[in-house]
Each structure stands twice: as C-alpha cells, then as structure tokens.
GUPAVO-849687 format. One record per residue (C-alpha): residue in one letter; chain; y, z, x. Coordinates in Angstrom, 3 decimals. Layout:
! GUPAVO-849687
A:A:Y:Z:X
...
***
This chain:
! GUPAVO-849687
X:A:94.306:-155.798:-4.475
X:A:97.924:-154.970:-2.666
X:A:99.362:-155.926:-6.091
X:A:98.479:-156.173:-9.856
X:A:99.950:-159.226:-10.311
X:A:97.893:-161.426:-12.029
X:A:97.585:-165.765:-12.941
X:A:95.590:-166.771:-15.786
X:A:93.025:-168.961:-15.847
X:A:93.043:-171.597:-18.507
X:A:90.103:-173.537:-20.293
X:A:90.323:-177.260:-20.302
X:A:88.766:-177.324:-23.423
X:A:90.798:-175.492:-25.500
X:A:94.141:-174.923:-23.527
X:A:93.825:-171.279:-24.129
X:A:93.617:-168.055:-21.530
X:A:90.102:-167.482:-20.552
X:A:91.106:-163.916:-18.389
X:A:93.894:-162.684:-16.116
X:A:92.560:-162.961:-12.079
X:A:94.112:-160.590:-9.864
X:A:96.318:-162.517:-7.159
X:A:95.678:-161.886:-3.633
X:A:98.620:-161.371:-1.632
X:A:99.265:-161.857:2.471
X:A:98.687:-157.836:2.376
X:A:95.144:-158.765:0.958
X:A:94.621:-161.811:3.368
X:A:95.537:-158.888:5.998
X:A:92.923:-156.912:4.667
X:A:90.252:-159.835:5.142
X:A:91.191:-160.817:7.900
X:A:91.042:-158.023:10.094
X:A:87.426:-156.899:8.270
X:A:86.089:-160.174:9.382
X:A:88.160:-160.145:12.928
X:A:86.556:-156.097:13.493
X:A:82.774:-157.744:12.434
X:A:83.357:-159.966:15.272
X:A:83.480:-156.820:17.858
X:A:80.607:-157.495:20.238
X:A:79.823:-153.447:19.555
X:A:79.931:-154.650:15.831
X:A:76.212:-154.689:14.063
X:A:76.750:-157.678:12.716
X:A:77.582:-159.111:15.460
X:A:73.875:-157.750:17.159
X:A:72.342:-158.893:13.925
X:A:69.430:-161.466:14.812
X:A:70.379:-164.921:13.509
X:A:66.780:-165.161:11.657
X:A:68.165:-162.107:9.768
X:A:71.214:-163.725:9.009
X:A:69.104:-166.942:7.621
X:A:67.154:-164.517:5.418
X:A:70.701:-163.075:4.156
X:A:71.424:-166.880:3.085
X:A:68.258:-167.444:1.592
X:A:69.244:-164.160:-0.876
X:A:71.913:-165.540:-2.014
X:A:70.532:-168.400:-3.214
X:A:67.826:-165.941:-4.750
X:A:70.315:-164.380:-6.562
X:A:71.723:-168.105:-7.797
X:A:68.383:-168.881:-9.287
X:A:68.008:-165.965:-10.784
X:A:71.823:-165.447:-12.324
X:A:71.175:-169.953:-12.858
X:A:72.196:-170.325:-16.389
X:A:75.239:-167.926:-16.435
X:A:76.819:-169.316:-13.437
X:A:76.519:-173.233:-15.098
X:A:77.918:-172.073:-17.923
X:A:80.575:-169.740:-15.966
X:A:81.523:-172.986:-13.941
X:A:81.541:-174.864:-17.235
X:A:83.852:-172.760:-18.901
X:A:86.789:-172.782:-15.991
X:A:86.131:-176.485:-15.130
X:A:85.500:-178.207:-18.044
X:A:82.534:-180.407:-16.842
X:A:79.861:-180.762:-18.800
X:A:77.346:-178.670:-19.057
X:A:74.486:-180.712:-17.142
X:A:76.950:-181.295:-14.470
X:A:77.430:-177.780:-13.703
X:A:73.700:-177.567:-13.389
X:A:73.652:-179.913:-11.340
X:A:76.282:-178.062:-8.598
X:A:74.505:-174.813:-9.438
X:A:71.443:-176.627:-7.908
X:A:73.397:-178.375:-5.029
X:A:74.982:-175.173:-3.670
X:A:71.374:-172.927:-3.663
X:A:70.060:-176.100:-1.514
X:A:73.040:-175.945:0.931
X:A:72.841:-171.863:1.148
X:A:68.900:-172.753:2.000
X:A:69.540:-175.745:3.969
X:A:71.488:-173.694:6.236
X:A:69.651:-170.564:5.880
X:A:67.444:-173.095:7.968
X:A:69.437:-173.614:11.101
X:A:70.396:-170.259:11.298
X:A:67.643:-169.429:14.173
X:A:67.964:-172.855:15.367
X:A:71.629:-173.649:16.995
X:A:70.783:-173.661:20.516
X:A:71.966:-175.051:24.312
X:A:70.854:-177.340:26.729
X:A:69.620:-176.906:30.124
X:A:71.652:-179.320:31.880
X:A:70.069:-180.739:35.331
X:A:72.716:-180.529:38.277
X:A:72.307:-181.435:42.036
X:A:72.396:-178.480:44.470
X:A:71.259:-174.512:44.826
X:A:72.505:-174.129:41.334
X:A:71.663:-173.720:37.551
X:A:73.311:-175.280:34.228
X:A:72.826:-174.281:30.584
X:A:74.906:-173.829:27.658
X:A:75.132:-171.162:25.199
X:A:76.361:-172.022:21.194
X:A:78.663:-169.217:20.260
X:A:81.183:-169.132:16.529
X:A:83.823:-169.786:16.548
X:A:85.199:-166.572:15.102
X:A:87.049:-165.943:11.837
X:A:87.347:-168.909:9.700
X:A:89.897:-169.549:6.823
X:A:88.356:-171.411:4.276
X:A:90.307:-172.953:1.681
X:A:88.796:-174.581:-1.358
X:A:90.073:-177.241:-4.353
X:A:89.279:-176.864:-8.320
X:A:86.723:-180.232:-8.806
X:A:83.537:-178.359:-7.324
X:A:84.153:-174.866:-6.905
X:A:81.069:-173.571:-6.697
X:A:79.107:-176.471:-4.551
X:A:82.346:-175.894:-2.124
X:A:81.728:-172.112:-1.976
X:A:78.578:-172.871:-1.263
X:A:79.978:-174.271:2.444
X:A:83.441:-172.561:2.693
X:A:85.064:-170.371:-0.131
X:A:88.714:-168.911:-0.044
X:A:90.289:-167.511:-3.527
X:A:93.996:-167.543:-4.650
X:A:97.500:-168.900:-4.913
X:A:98.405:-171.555:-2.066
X:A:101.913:-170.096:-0.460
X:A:100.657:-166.153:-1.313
X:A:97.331:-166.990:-0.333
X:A:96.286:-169.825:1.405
X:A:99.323:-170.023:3.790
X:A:99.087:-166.709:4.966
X:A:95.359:-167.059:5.857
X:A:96.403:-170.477:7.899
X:A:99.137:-168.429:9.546
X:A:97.032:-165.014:10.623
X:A:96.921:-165.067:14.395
X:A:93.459:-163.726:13.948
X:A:92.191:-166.531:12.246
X:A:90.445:-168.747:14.888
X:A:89.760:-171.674:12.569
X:A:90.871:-173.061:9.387
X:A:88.474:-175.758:6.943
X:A:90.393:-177.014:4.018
X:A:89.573:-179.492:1.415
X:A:92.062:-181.136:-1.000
X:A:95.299:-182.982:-1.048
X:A:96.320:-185.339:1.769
X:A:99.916:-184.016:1.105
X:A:98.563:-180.094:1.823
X:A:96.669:-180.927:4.548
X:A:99.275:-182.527:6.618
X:A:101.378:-179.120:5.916
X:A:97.803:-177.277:7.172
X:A:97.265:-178.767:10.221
X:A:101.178:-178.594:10.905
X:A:101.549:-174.895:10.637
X:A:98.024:-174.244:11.845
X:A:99.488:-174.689:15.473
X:A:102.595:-172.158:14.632
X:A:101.405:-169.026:15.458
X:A:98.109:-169.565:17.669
X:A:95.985:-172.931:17.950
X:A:93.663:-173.288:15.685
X:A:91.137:-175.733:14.783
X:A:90.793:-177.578:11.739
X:A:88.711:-179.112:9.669
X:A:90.374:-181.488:6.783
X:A:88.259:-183.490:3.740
X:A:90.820:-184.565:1.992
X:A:91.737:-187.787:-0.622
X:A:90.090:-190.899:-0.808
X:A:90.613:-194.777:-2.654
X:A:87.368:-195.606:-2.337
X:A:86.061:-199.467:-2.610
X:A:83.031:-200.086:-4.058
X:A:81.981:-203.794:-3.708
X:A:79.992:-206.221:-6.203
X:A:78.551:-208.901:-4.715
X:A:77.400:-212.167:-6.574
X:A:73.762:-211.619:-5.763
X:A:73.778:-208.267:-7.352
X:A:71.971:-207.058:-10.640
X:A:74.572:-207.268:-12.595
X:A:73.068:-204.158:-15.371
X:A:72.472:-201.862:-12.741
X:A:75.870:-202.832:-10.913
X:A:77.824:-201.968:-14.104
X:A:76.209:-198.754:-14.449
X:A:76.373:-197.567:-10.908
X:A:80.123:-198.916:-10.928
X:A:80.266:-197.079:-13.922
X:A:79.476:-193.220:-12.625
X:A:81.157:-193.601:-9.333
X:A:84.555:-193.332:-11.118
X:A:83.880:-191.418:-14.499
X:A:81.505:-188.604:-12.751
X:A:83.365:-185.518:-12.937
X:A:85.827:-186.460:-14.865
X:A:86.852:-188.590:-12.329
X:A:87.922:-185.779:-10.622
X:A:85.833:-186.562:-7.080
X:A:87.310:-187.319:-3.823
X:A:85.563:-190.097:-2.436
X:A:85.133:-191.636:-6.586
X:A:84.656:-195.530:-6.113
X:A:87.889:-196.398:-8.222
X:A:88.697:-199.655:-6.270
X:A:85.796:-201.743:-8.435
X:A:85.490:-205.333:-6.409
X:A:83.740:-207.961:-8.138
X:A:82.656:-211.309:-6.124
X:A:84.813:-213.534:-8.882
X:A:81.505:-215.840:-9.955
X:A:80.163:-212.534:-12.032
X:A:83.747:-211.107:-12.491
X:A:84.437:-212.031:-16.308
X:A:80.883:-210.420:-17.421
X:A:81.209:-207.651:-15.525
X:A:84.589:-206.649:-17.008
X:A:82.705:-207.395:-20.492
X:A:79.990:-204.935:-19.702
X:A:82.206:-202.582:-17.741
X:A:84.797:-202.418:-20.630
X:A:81.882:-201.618:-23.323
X:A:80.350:-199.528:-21.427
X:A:83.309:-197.071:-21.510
X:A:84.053:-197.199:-25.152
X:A:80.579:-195.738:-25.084
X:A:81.410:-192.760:-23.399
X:A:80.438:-189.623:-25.577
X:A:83.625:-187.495:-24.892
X:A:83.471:-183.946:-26.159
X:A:83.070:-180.455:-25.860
X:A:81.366:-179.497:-22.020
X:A:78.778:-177.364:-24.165
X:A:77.322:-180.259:-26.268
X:A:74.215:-181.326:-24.637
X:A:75.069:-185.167:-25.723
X:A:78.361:-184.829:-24.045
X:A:79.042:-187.220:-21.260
X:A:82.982:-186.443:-20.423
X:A:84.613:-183.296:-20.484
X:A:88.326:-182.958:-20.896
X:A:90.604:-182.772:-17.752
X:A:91.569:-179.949:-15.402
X:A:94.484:-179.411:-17.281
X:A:97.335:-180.912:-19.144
X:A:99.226:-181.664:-15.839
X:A:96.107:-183.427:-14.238
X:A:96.383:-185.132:-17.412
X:A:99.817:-186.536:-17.721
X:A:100.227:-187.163:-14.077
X:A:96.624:-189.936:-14.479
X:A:98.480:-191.421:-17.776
X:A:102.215:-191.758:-15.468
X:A:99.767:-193.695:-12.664
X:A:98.268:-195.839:-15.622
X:A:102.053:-196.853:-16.667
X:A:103.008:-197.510:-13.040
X:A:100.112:-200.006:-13.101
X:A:100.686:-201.471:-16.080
X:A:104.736:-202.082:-15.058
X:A:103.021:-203.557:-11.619
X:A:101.622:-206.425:-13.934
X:A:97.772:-204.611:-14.267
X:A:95.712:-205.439:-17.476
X:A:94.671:-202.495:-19.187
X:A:90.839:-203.292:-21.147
X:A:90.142:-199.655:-22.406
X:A:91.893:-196.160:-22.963
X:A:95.314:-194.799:-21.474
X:A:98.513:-196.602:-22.561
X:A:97.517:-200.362:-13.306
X:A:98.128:-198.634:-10.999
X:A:98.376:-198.883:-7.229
X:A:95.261:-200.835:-5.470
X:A:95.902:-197.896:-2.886
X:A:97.419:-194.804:-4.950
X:A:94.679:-192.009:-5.417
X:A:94.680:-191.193:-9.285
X:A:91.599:-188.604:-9.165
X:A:90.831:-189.585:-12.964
X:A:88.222:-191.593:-14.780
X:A:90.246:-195.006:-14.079
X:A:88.379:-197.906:-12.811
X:A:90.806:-200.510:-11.477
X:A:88.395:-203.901:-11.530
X:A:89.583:-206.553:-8.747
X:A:88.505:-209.987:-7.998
X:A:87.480:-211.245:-4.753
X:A:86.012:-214.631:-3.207
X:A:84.567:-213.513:0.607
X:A:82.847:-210.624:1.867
X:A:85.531:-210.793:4.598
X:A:88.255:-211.205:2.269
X:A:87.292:-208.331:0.447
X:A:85.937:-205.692:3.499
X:A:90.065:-206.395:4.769
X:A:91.414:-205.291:1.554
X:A:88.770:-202.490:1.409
X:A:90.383:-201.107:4.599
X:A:93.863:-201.592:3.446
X:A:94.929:-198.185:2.778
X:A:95.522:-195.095:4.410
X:A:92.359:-193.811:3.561
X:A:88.582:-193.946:4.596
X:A:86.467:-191.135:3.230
X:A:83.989:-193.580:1.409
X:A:82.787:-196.908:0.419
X:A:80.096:-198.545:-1.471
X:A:78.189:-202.254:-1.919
X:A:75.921:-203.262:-4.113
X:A:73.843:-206.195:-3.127
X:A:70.345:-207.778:-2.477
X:A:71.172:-209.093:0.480
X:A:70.683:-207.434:3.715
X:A:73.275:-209.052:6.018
X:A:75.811:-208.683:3.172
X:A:75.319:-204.618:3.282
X:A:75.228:-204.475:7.184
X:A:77.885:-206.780:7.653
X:A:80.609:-204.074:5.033
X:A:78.669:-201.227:6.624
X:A:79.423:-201.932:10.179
X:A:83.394:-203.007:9.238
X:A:84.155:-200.959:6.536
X:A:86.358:-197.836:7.659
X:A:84.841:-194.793:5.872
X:A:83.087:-191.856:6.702
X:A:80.604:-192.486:4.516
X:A:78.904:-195.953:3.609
X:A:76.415:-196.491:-0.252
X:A:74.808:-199.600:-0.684
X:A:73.157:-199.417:-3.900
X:A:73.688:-196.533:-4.847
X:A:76.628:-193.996:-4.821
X:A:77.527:-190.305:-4.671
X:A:73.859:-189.390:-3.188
X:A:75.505:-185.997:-2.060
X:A:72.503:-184.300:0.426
X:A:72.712:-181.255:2.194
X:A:71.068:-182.842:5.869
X:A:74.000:-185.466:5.902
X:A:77.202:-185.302:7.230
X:A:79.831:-185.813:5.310
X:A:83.909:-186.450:6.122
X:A:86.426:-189.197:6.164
X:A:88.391:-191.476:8.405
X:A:91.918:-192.035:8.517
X:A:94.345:-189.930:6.217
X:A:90.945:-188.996:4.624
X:A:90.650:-185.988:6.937
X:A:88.682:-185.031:10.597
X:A:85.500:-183.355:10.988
X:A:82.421:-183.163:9.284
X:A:80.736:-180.965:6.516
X:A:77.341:-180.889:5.508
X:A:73.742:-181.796:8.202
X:A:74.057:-180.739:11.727
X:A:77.281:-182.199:12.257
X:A:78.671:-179.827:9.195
X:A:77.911:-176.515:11.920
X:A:79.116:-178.049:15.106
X:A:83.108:-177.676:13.981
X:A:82.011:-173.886:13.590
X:A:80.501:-173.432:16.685
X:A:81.944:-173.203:20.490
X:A:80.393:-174.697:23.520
X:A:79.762:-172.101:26.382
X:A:78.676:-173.093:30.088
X:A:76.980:-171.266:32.060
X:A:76.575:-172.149:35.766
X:A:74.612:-169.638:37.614
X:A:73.715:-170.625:41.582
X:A:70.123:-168.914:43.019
X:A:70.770:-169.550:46.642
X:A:70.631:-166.249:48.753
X:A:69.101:-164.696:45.974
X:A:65.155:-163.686:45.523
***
C-alpha cells in the first residue's frame, strides 16, 4: 500500500476492533489498474492464455475454498455477524458460482450470421477489458465470488469509477451511490455499468394459500440475514380473509426467534452490521409508528415504500389480486417479488404484471448460480448470475469478410 493508513474493522458481536486493514488509496487503485490494463496487452500471456485454462484457474479457486471451508465461514462470521450456518451457506454459494463459471469459460462463442451476396458474417465475443468491481458488506464473500473490489468509497471506490483505464464498472449497493456511479462513470471516458442496487420487495398471500407454510416462508424472506438482503420480501400482503391469523402466527413466530451469539449452533439471528445499521432500522420503525403503523413485536411503521434493510416485516391487508399487484408496483423499485398460492392463474396473473426482475411463487430467495439475477426500475440495470450474468462483460465483434475474387 501507497499509505499506512489504516480503518478498523469492528465485530457486530461484541462492538470491539477485530484488526486494523490497510486502506487503499487512488495511488493503489493506480497500481491495479494499470496491472490489469498491461494484462490486457494482446502481447500479454494472459491475454494468449486458452480460455479452458482460464476455467481450470476458476475451478482452483474454488479448490482452495473447500479446502480452507471452515476458516473462511467462520472468517465471514466473525466480520459479518451472521450466523454461523449462514456463512456456510455463502461459503458454499460462492465455490458453485467460481465452478459454474469455470464452466462457460471455453464456451462464450459467435454466430455465423447468414447474409445475401459474395460475402461472409460471423461474430467474435471479446471482454470487455478492465472492470471495477465494487462490492457491499451483507454477502461479501458470495459477491466476491462474481465481482470483488476492497476499500473506502471516496479513496477507493471513486477513484476506480474515475480511472480512464477502467472500461467497465459493476456495483452493488445503495440506490443513493449508484446514481452518483453511473453519474461520474461518464466523466472521464464512457463506461458501462452494471447496478444491483435496493429493493421493497412484495411478497403476496393469497387466501388459497397454506397458511403454516405461508407464515414460515413470509417469515425468512425478511429475517434471513439479518434482514440485511436486497431484494428481502418486507412488504408482507395478506388477502384480508386469512389476515388476522396470519398476523397471530407471524407475530409468534418472531418472539421465537433464538437471537444470540453467530457461533452458537442454535442461533437463528445474529446482531446487526453495526450500531449505525442499528439505530438508523429503529428511526424507520418510529417514522412508522408516527405514520399511524401498529407495531405487534420488537423495536419501539414505517414507509410501505422506504427500504429499511432490517428484520422488519410490515404486514398489509389487501382484498384483489389486482388491487394488490398495483400497490406491489407502487414504488420506485423492482428488484423482486414473491406469491404464495395454489392457484395457477393467481401466480401467472402477479408474474406477468408484477415489475421485478425477479418473480418466487412459493418459495423465496432460491439464489442459483444458472439464473439471472437484477432489478427493474431504481433497482438497478443489467444482470448477474446464468448466461445473462457474462453478457454485460463481454463485447460483440462483427466480422464481415467478402470471398468474391478470391480462391
């Protein structure tokens, strides 16, 4: 590092230092940047390294996951505060997505494109070039596992959006940051950009639905994590013939919770990020409650549009699918949505209306490596994750090459 200036990284469990982490400075973005722009050379090896080669580079690091498995839960456990099983559970995510993609490395290819005349069409897939990859705190290491970018915002993370030598920039977090991304992303070349950013997510309850398995699924899509998860289904909406007992069974359900240390194995909450994380979901409970909200359980409601990224589960009351798929797209975001239902026309009907970039019906937070996975709206543009995750990496070359006159 340029400098020996250091930030501390804090446990959520304890509120104490863990270590000092250097801090990377623009001279250290510099650095980076222009080792990854040089690797680019076409004289470069890298860049005459055979993509199957590449794939097989991948694949090692998700050797060396399996192998280092315990010790990097328990790492991520530590800085995060999830619990334990949850951190497994990433560790496991992100060696799938390093082989998933290990995969495709061989595999991106062109078309041969049929064209009238003496002539011949095909296209070539080529990178992009350097990418600036820019990650949040929630899921570190799954995220690494697809884009990874350490240090401060303004000494870090603006520089690397800024670098003229950066061709690209993917960035996941805060609506607020990435408007302020893709802004100054354009200042000193034109660069393209990926954003998955915040989400209100509605998750919808029909009357038809088991109500047990409704609760419970309900339930996890707002308390996983902490509640700390983007595209968490914290707009609950309840068909108003089952709305009473599900607030029953949703409100005991909580008090249930085993809160505790991340290490306990019977833990199923972990503390928050930190204590501003904290106070900032308690200030959005009090806004709620002064908006005329009932609160059932915990904090002392808040916005039916205002992301809170905390384990609050705002329980609303509706009469009509249609009623309820307008107020499900009445905010400024669309990154998810959920239904649960036995009917088939019911889920088809939210599915094809509902603005998000991704759609549940029973079920919720199924998080695969083949599918795509981004949001509409203020929720961000482009894709992460299946096929569509490599395309915003990847440029489109055409070649047109005409064989008349020749032998």
């Amino acid at each position: 590092m340029s400098s020996r200036k250091t930030f501390p990284t804090i446990s959520p469990e304890t509120a104490k230092e863990i270590c000092q982490i250097s801090e990377a400075l623009k001279e250290d973005v510099d650095k980076a940047v222009d080792a990854a722009h040089k690797a680019f050379d076409r004289k470069s090896e890298w860049s005459k390294t055979d993509a199957s080669k590449r794939g097989l580079l991948l694949n090692k690091i998700a050797d060396l996951m399996e192998r280092d498995f315990d010790q990097i839960a328990s790492l991520e456990s530590l800085d995060n505060g999830k619990p334990l099983k949850l951190a497994k559970d990433d560790v496991h995510c992100a060696i799938s997505l390093f082989r998933y993609y290990a995969g495709w490395a061989d595999k991106v290819q062109g078309k041969t494109i049929p064209i009238d005349g003496s002539s011949f069409a095909y296209t070539k897939i080529e990178p992009v070039g350097v990418i600036g990859i820019i990650i949040p705190w929630n899921f570190p290491l799954m995220l690494l596992a697809l884009k990874v970018a350490p240090g401060y915002g303004k000494t870090t993370g603006e520089p690397l959006v800024l670098n003229p030598k950066v061709d690209k920039v993917s960035f996941t977090g805060s609506s607020l940051i990435g408007r302020h991304i893709q802004t100054i992303s354009a200042q000193n070349n034109i660069k393209r950009v990926t954003l998955e950013l915040g989400g209100k997510s509605p998750y919808v309850v029909m009357d038809d639905a088991d109500l047990d398995k409704a609760v419970n699924l309900c339930h996890s899509s707002v308390f996983y994590n902490q509640g700390q998860v983007c595209c968490a289904g914290s707009r609950t909406y309840v068909h108003e013939k089952i709305y009473d007992e599900f607030v029953k069974r949703s409100v005991e359900l909580a008090k249930k919770r085993k809160l505790g240390s991340p290490f306990n194995e019977d833990t199923e909450q972990g503390p928050q990020i930190d204590k501003k994380q904290f106070e900032k979901i308690l200030s959005l409970i009090e806004i709620g409650v002064k908006e005329g909200a009932k609160l059932e359980v915990g904090g002392k409601v808040w916005s039916e549009a205002e992301e809170i990224f905390g384990p609050c589960q705002q329980i609303l009351k509706f009469k009509t699918l249609d009623e309820v798929i307008d107020r499900a797209n009445n905010t400024e975001y669309g990154l998810a949505a959920g239904i649960v239902t036995k009917s088939m026309e019911n889920a088809l009907t939210f599915v094809n209306n509902v603005r998000a970039g991704s759609v549940w019906v029973n079920t919720y937070l199924e998080g695969i490596p083949q599918v795509p996975f981004g949001g509409y709206k203020q929720s961000g543009h482009g894709r992460e994750g299946g096929e569509d995750g490599l395309n915003p990496f990847c440029e489109v070359k055409t070649v047109v090459i005409s064989f008349k006159g020749t032998n």
